[in-house]
C-alpha positions as CSV (number, residue, x, y, z in Angstrom):
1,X,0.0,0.0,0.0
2,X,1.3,3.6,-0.8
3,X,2.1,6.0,1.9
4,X,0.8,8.9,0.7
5,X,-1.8,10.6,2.3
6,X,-5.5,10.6,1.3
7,X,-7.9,13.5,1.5
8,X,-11.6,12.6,2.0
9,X,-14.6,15.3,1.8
10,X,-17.1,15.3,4.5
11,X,-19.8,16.9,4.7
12,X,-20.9,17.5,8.5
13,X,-23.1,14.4,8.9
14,X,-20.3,12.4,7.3
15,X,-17.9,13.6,9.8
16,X,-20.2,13.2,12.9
17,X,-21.1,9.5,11.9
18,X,-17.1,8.9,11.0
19,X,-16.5,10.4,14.8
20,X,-19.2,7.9,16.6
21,X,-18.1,5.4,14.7
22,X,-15.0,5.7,16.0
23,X,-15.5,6.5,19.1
24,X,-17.9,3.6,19.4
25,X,-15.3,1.3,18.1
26,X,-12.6,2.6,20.8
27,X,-15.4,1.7,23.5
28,X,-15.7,-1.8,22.8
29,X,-11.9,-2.1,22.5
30,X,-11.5,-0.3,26.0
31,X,-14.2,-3.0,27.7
32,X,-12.2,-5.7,26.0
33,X,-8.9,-4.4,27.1
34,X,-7.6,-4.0,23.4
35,X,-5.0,-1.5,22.9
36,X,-6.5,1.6,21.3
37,X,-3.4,3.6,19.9
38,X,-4.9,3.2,16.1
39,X,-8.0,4.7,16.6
40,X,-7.0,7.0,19.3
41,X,-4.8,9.3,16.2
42,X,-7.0,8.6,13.7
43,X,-9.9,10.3,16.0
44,X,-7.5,13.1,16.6
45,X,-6.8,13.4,13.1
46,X,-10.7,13.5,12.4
47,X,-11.2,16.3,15.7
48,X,-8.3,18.2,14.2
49,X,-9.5,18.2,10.7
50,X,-9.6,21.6,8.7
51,X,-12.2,22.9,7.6
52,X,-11.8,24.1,3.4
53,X,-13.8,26.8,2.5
54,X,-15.5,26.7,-0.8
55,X,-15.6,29.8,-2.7
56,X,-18.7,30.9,-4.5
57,X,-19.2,34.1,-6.5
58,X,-22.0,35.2,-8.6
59,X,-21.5,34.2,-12.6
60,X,-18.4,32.3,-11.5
61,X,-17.4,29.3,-12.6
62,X,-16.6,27.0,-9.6
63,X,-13.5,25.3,-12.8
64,X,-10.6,27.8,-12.6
């Protein structure tokens, strides 16, 4: 597998199910006594995300 990284869209639904998700996932690992290191940065990834702004203009192409 390549280690680049990879950019995925969200929109805020998205995100909030991704973040349960996870966060669900690290709570069933924590009761059974899994280590949690993996999910633990990829949720901090996901809390720390930016969010991109999209520009939009009247009569403007969103192609530049």
């Amino acid at each position: 597998m390549s280690d680049g990284k990879r950019i995925l869209e969200l929109d805020r639904y998205e995100h909030s199910l991704l973040l349960h998700s996870l966060n669900e996932q690290r709570n069933q690992m924590l009761k059974e006594q899994e280590p949690t290191d993996a999910v633990d940065a990829i949720l901090l990834k996901l809390i720390d995300a930016l969010i991109a702004r999209v520009r939009r203009g009247w009569g403007r192409s969103e192609e530049r």
